[in-house]
Structure formats: structure tokens, C-alpha cells
N, C-alpha and C positions, 0 to 999 in steps of 0.2 A: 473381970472387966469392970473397972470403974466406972461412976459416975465422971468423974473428971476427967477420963482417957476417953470417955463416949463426946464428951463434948468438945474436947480438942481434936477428936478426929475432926466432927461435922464441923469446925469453924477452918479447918485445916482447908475439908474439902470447898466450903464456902468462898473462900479467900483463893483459891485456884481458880474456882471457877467462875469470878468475878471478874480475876485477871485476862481470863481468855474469853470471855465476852465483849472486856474493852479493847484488845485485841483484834476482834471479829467484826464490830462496829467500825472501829476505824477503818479497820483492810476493806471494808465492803464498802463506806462512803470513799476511801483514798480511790477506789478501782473504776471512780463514775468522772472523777476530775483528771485529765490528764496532765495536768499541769505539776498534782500532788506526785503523781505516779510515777512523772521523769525526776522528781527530786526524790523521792523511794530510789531510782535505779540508781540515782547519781551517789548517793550514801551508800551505799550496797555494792558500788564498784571501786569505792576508796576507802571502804570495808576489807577487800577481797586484795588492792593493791599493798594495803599497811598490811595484811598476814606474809604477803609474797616478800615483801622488804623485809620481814623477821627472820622468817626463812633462810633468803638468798643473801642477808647482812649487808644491806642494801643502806647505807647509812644514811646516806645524803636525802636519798628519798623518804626514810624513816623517822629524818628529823623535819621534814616539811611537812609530811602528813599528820606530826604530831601537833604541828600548829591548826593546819588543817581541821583536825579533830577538835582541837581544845575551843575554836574560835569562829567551827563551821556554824553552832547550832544557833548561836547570836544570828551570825550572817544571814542563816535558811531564815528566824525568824521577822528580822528585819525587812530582807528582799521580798519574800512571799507573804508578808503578812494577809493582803487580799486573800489570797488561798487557802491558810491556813484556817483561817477564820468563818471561810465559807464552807469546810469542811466541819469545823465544831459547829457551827450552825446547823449546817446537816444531818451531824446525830445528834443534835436537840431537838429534829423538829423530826426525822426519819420514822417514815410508818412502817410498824412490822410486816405489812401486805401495803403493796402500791394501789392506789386509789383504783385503776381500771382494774386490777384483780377480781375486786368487791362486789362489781355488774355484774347483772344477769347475762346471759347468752343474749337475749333478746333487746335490753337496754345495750349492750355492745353493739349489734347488729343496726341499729336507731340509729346509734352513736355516727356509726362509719357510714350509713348511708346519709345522714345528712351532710358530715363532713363531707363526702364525696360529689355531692350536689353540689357544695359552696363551691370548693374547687375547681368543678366544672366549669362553674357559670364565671368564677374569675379567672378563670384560665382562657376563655372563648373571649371575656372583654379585655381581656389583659390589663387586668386590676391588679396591682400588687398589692400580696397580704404574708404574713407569717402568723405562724397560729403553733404554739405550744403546749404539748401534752403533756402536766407533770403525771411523772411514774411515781417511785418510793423517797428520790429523793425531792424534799421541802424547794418550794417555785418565793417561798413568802415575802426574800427580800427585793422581789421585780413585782410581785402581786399589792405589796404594802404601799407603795406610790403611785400606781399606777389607777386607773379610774373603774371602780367598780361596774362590775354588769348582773352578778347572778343570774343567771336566765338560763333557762335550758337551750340545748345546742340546736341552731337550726340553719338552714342552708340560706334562708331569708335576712336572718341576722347577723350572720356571715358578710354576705354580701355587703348589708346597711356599713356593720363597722369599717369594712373596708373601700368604701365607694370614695372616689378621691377627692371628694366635698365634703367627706368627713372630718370632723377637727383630729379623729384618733387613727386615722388611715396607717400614718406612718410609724405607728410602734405596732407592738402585736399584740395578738390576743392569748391569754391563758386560757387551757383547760384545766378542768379539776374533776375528775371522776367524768359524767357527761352533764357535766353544765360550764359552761362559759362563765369562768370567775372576775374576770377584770378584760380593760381593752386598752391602747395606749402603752403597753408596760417598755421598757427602755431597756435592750440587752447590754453586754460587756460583747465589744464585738472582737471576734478572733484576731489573736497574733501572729499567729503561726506562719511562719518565712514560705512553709512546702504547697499551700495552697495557691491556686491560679492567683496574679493582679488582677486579673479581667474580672473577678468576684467585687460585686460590690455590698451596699452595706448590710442590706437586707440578708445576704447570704453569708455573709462574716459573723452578723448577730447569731443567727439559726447556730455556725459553726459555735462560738462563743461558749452559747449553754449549753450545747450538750456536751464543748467540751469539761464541763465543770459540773454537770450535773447528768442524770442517765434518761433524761427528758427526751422527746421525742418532737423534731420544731419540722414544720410544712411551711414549704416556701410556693408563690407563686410571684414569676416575675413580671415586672412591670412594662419592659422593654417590647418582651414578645411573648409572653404567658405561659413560659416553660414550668413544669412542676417540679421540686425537687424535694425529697427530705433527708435531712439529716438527723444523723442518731449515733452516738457510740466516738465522737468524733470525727467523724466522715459527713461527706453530702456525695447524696449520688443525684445526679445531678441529669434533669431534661429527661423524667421521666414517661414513658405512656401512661393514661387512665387504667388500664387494666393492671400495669406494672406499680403504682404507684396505690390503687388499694388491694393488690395483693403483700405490700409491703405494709401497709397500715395495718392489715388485718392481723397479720401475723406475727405483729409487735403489738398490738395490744389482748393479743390472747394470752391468758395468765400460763402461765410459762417461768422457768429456771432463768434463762438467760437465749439471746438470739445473737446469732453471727451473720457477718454479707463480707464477704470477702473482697467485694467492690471496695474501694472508695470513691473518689470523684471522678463519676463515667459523664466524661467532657469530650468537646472537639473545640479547639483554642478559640475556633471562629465562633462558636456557641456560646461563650460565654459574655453575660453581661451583667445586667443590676443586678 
């Protein structure tokens, strides 16, 4: 065994395993945006229909999907350039361990009882606020315009950003580990045709970034103080206090991944800002 065959093995294996790193990165920030996700299936089912047209000698169909093909990836990146782009953001900026990982039990525990105070207190005066948790994937480009706070988190300061004499009431506030990084910050508020109209902006925003990133946003509304959070692309929506930090608690416990099989738990007459 060479010197030379020793080193083209290890640049072989190198070069493999670079490949399915950038691979791994990608699939893991594509899995937090759903926006990326349904252009993944849509390529992946006109993938699946151009083999069926080789197959079944499907001509006609064979020759539209080969424009399809030749002329999609222009298209994808034109149409979604927003998307694409907030994705390569995301693995430039993605931490290998998400910021609430990092806490102690005890600074988590801090963390959720004072959230859970604010909450209270603006859910009994029916203050509207949204308050966002970034997880692993990067908050930076809603953090970078928005008005700095660094301060650790507190049910007091909570309240102050959101009291409706605030200049910053009406955007939301980031978290970042347990300290309040910025207040004011400006979502992309959702699109999506399947969610209630009776949603309003505050709760389009919330849906927004988590549909694009695996953020975790708290709503409380304005109209009549209903609590809600959304996570994963869903809002479950007019939660109880008990229900709503048994949900916090157990999305910010460091963990693989969390499922709710809920989405939006509404009554039509329920819904409002």
C-alpha cells in the first residue's frame, strides 16, 4: 500500500463526506421553511412524472417536461428568490446546537416563568404582543433592523415593550437564548390561501416565521387576550395558561425534534386580530 493510494483514499473519503454534509445542511434548514419544502415536493413529483413518461412512451408529456426541466431551475430561482436566499442565510448563520439547548435547567425554568408572567399580565389586560424564540435556525435578518434591547428576560419588560403607548408595541420582540435581543422587529406575514381570513396581522406574522424558519412565535391578542403559539407552521390557537406553558415548556426542552398534531384549534366565531 502506497503512499499515493493512502492519500487518494482519504481525499476520496473527504470529498464524500463533504458532499453529504452539504447535503445534510441543506435538508435540515429546507425542513424548517415550508415554502422551500413544497418546491422540494413539486421537483420531486415532475421527477417521478418524466420517469413514468419514459416508461409508458408518453411522448407528448415527455417533451413538455423536458422544457419543464431544461427551464424550471431559472424559473424556481427567479419566483422564490426570497426563499432561496433566506435558506443560504440559514446555513451561514445556523448553530450546531440551538441557542435554548445551551441553558441550564434552572436558567430554562427562569426563562418560562417569566415568560409566563408576561403573558398573563397581557392576556388579563389584553395587550397585544408577539414574542419570538429563535431556535437553530439564524432570527438576524428581522434582529438587524429592528431596535436593540439586550436585557434579560423579564415579565416587567415584557409588559413595558408592549404596553400600547409603546413606540415598539406593534412589532415583536426576539428572543435569543434567555435574553431579549431586539423589540419592534417586522415579520413577512403569511400567505397561505388554508389559514382562517378572520386571522389577523399579528397572527399571519407569528405564522410567517415559523413558516420559514423553526422559530417558536407567542401571540397574545389584542381584541380579547386569547393566547396562541405557533411553531412548525401551525398556530394553535386560544390556548389555556396551563395549556400554553405546557407547550412552551416542552418546545424548549432540548430535544430531537416535537410534533402536535393540532393545527389551528379555532371556533370561526373565535377568531380575530
Amino acid at each position: 500500500m502506497t503512499l499515493n493510494y493512502i492519500w487518494s483514499l482519504i481525499t476520496k473519503i473527504l470529498d464524500i463526506s463533504l458532499v453529504w454534509l452539504a447535503f445534510y445542511y441543506i435538508l435540515k434548514n429546507i425542513k424548517h421553511n415550508v415554502k422551500m419544502v413544497l418546491i422540494l415536493k413539486g421537483v420531486i413529483l415532475i421527477l417521478i412524472v418524466k420517469f413514468l413518461s419514459s416508461v409508458l412512451n408518453l411522448y407528448t408529456v415527455g417533451v413538455l417536461l423536458e422544457y419543464v426541466i431544461e427551464w424550471g431551475p431559472l424559473a424556481i430561482i427567479v419566483i422564490f428568490q426570497p426563499e432561496i436566499r433566506s435558506v443560504l442565510e440559514s446555513i451561514g448563520r445556523t448553530q450546531l446546537l440551538g441557542r435554548h439547548n445551551v441553558l441550564t435547567s434552572d436558567e430554562r425554568e427562569k426563562m418560562i416563568n417569566e415568560i409566563m408572567k408576561g403573558i398573563e399580565f397581557l392576556k388579563k389586560n389584553k395587550i397585544g404582543a408577539l414574542i419570538v424564540i429563535e431556535r437553530e435556525v439564524s432570527l438576524y435578518e428581522y434582529i438587524a433592523p429592528a431596535t436593540k434591547v439586550y436585557a434579560d428576560i423579564s415579565s416587567e419588560l415584557l409588559g413595558t415593550l408592549f404596553f400600547k403607548n409603546s413606540p415598539l408595541h406593534d412589532g415583536g420582540v426576539i428572543i435569543q437564548g434567555n435574553r431579549i435581543t431586539c423589540a419592534g422587529a417586522v415579520f413577512k406575514t403569511s400567505m397561505n390561501n388554508d389559514i382562517s381570513k378572520k386571522l389577523g396581522t399579528r397572527h399571519r406574522a407569528a405564522l410567517g416565521i415559523v413558516e420559514e424558519s423553526d422559530a417558536l412565535a407567542l401571540i397574545v391578542s389584542e381584541e380579547n387576550g386569547h393566547i396562541s403559539i405557533a411553531n412548525a407552521g401551525k398556530i394553535h390557537y386560544n390556548l389555556s395558561l396551563e395549556a400554553f406553558r405546557s407547550m412552551l415548556t416542552e418546545e424548549l426542552n432540548p430535544k430531537n425534534e416535537v410534533f402536535y398534531e393540532a393545527g389551528i384549534e379555532e371556533s370561526e366565531d373565535e377568531i380575530d386580530e
